[in-house]
N, C-alpha and C positions, 0 to 999 in steps of 0.2 A: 711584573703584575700580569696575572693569567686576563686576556682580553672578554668581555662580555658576550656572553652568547647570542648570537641575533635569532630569534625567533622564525621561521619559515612564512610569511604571508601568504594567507588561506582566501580568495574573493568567495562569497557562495552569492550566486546570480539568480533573482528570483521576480517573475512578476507582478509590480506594484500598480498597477491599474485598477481602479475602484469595482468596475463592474466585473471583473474574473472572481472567479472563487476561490476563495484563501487557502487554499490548499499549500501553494508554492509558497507563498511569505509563512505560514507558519510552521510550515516542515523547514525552509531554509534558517529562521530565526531561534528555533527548538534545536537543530542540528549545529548552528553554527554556537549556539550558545554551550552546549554541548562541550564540543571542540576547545572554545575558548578554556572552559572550567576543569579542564586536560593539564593547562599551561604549555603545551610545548608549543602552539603556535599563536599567532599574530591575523585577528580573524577580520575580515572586511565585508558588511553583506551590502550588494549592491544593486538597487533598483531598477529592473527594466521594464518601458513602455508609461508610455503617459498618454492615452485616449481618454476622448472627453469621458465625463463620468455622467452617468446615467443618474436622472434626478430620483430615480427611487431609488436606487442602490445606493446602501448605507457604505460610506468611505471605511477603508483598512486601517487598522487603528496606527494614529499619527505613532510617529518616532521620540520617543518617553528618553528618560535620564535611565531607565531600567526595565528590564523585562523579568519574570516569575518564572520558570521551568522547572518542570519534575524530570531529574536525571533515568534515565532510561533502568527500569529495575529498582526504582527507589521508590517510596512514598511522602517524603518533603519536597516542600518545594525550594528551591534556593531564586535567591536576588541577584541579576546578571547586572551589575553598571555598565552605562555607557562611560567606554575608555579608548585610550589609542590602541589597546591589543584589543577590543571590542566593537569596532564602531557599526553602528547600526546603518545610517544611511549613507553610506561613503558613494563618492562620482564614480560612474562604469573608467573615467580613464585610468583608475589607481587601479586595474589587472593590471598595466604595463609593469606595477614593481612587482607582481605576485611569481609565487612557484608553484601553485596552487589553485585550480580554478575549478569550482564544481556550478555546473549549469543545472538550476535546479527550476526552470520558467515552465507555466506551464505550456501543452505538449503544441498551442497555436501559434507560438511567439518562438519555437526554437527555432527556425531558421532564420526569423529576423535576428532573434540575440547573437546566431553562430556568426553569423555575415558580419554582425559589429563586434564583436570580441575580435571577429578577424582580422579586422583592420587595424586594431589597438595593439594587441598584441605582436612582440617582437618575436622577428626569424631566427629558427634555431636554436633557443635553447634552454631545451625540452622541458618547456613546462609542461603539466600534467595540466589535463581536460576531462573531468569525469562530466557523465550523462545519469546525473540522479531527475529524474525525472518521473512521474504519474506517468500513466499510459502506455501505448505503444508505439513504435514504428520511432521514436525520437530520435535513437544514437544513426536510423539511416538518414535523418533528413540530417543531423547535426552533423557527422564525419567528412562531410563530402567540401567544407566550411574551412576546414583544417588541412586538407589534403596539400603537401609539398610546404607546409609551415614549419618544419625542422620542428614541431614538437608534438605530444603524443597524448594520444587520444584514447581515454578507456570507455568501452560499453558499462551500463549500470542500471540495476533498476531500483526501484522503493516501495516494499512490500509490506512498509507500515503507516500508520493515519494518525498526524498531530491535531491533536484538538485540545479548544481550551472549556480548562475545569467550571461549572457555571457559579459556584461558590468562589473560588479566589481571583479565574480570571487565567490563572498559570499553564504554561503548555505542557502537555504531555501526550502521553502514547498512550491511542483508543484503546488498544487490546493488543500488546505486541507488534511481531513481527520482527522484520529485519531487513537490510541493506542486500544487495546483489551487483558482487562485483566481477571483470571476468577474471578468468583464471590467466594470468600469465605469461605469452610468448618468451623464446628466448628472447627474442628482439625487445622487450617492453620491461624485463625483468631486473637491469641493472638499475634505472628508472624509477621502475613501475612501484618495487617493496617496497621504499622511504616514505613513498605515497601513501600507500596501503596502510602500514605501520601508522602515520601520522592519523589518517581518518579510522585508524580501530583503537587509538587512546579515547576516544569518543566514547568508549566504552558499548555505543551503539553496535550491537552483531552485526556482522556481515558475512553471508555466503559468496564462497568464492566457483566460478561453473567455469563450464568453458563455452557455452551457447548460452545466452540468456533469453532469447525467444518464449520456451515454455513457464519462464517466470514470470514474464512481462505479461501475458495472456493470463496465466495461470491464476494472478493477483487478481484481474479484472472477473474470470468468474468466481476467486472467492468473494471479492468484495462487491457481489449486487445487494448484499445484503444490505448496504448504505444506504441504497434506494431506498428498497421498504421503509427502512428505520426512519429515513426521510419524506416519506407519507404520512406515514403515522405518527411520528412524532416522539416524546419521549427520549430515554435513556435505551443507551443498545442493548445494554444488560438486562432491563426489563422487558423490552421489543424481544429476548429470544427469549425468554421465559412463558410466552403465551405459545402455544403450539399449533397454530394456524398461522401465525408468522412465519416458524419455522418451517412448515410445511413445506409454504410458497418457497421459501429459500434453496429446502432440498430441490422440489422441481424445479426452479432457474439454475440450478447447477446440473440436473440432469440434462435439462434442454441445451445447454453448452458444451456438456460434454459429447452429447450426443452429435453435435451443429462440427465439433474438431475431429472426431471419427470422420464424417463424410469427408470435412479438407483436407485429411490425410490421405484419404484414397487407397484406403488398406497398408499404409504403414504403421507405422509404431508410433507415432509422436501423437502427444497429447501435453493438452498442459498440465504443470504444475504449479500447486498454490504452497511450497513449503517456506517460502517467504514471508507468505500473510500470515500463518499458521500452524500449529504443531500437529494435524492431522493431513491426509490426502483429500484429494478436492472427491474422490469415492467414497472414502469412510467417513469424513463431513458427513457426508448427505446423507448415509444411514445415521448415523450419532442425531442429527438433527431427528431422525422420527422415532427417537427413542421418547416412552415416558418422561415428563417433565418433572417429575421426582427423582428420576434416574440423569438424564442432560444439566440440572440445575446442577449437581454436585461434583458429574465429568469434568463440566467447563469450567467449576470455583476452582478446582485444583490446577488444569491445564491452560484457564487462560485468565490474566487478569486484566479485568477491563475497568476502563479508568471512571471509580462512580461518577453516575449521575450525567454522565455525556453523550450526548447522541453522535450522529454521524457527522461527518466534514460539509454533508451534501445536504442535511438538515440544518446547518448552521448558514449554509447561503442561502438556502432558501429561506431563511428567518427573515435574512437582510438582502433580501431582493435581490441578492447578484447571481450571475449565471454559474452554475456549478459546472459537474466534471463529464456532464451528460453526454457531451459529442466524442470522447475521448474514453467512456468506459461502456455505460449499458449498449449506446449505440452499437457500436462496434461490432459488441456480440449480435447484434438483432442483422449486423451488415453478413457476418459469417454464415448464421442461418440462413439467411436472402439469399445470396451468392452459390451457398451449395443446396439450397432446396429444401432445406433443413423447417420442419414449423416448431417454432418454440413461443406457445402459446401465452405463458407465464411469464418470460422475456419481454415478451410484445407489450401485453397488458401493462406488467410496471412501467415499460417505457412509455406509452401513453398519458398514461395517468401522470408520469413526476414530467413531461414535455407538458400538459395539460394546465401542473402546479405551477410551473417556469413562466408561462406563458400570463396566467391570469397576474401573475404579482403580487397574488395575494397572502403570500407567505406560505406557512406547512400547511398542509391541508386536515392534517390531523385526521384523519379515515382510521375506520375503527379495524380490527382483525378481522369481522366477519364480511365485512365490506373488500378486504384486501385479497382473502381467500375466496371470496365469490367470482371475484373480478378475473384472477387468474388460473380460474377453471377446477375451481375444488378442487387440486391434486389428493390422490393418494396411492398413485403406483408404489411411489417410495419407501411409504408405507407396506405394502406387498413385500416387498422385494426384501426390507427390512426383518421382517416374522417368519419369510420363505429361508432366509439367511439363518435366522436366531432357531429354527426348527433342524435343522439339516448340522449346523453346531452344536446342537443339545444332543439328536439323534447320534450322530458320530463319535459325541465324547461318551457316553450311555454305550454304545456298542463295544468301544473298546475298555470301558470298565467291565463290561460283563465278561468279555473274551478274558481276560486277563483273571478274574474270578474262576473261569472256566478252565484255563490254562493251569490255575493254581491247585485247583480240585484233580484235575485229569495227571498231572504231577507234580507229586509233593514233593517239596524240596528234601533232602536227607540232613540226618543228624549231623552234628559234627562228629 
């Protein structure tokens, strides 16, 4: 009798403390639900952190007999039970059976969670340790955790946003994206593929690099658009539909891309948002000051976004809890600071949503003209846009005429 195949134990590590923003429990429980409805592995998500909870901050939703999720690329939603190849709220000590561990906490708790995974987990043999994580700078605080533990550690980042449907409740993916994993070593590669393999049954995409830096960044200025959409209110699909939103949006990506120029110091590196997105975090920001009869029908084709859902960063601020603010816009407003950089538009949104944070008093709901007043009427981008779409009309126009002209001055011969 052929023996029963035992399933690979998968932990995803994600944290459960009332006042954080759900970011990491709903991308861990979307993902791992995911994985699960795969079948090849045996999934465990496991809660870190318990600080008091704040009495305005509405609690993370308790742990149910099942969760709702739209499979990545799909439009149904399916029914995830709780099961023993499923269990929702499993004890941090069950990594010790796992082969499989993805730290998915957010980016304030990863060295406390590395230090405790450390301890739990057994010497030498090799379990995998990914760093899917929000934000930046994670896999350097997390590595150094694992250092001389006989098992291996991959860089990662997460360059999409689960949010849930306001009609059913179900989790899904805002508007795409994808996973970022790194590429490779020899040293990581007999290992490393089983891994790999087992988290792209997920069906969830993932890029494979060999730096992950300009993704990690890259993600943060695609998505300040969270922000806005997190003032104002609404669905994100409709927040880009008005084009004073979009404006702001182009210039907070100018302003950042302008703020990684200076920290480069005349090299080459810049970030990249091909994670968050099927355009460059450049042609974004021309696309964005396109006509809104022209942008509305770019993006129905190239990106679908999940109706009727606003941002991750508007769903904490609904429920009083502290979002992704220290770990995304901030950051970029540190980059500016640090090289001298003014990013005016940057600034302003970040006042305003630390402003929203602070009163408690939920979204602030600010209208678009209020939003584009506040972060300095842009419209370079604008410019830059028409200077562009002039100089492409002129160029193709010249060489039609040349080609006309080439046709005239020799005719081609008979056969």
């Amino acid at each position: 009798m052929e023996p029963r195949r035992v399933k690979p134990r998968v932990a995803i590590v994600y944290t459960s403390h009332a006042q954080a923003t759900s970011a990491s429990y709903d991308f861990a429980h979307y993902f791992g639900a995911c994985l699960y409805l795969a079948g090849y592995s045996s999934v465990k998500l496991v809660p870190f952190g318990s600080p008091p909870k704040k009495k305005t901050a509405e609690p993370l939703p308790a742990r149910s007999a099942a969760i709702s999720v739209v499979p990545y690329g799909e439009k149904k939603a399916v029914q995830v039970e709780h099961c023993d190849d499923f269990k929702m709220e499993a004890d941090i000590a069950i990594v010790k059976e796992c082969q499989l561990v993805l730290v998915c906490v957010n980016p304030p708790d990863t060295e406390a969670c590395g230090t405790k995974l450390a301890s739990l987990l057994p010497k030498n043999k090799n379990i995998g340790i990914f760093s899917f994580q929000y934000g930046v700078k994670n896999f350097v605080a997390l590595e150094p955790c694992f250092e001389d533990s006989g098992n291996i550690m991959f860089d990662g980042a997460v360059g999409l946003h689960v949010v849930r449907l306001p009609q059913t409740n179900a989790l899904c993916c805002l508007a795409g994206g994808s996973l970022v994993a790194e590429r490779l070593s020899r040293e990581k590669v007999d290992w490393g593929t089983k891994y790999l393999n087992l988290l792209e049954s997920s069906m969830v995409p993932i890029l494979f690099r060999k730096v992950l830096t300009p993704f990690t960044w890259g993600t943060l200025v695609h998505d300040t658009v969270l922000a806005t959409n997190a003032l104002t209110g609404g669905s994100l699909q409709s927040h880009l539909r008005v084009r004073k939103n979009r404006l702001v949006y182009a210039q907070m990506i100018r302003e950042s891309l302008q703020a990684f120029t200076a920290a480069s110091k005349g090299g080459k590196w810049e970030p990249d948002g091909a994670a968050a997105g099927p355009f460059s975090l450049k042609m974004l920001e021309l696309a964005l000051c396109l006509p809104t009869f022209i942008f509305v029908p770019l993006t129905y084709v190239l990106v679908s976004h999940a109706p009727g859902a606003g941002s991750p960063m508007q769903a904490d601020l609904h429920a009083r809890r502290s979002t992704s603010f220290g770990w995304s816009i901030s950051e970029l407003c540190d980059v500016g600071r640090k090289h001298s950089v003014p990013m005016p538009a940057v600034k302003s949104v970040r006042t305003l949503l630390k402003d929203a944070i602070d009163s408690g008093n939920g979204v602030p709901s600010i209208s678009p003209d209020e939003l584009y007043s506040k972060a300095g009427s842009p419209t370079r981008s604008t410019q830059d846009l028409i200077t562009k779409v002039l100089w492409w009309s002129g160029g193709t126009t010249l060489l039609v005429v040349f080609f006309i002209l080439l046709e005239v001055a020799v005719p081609r011969r008979g056969l």
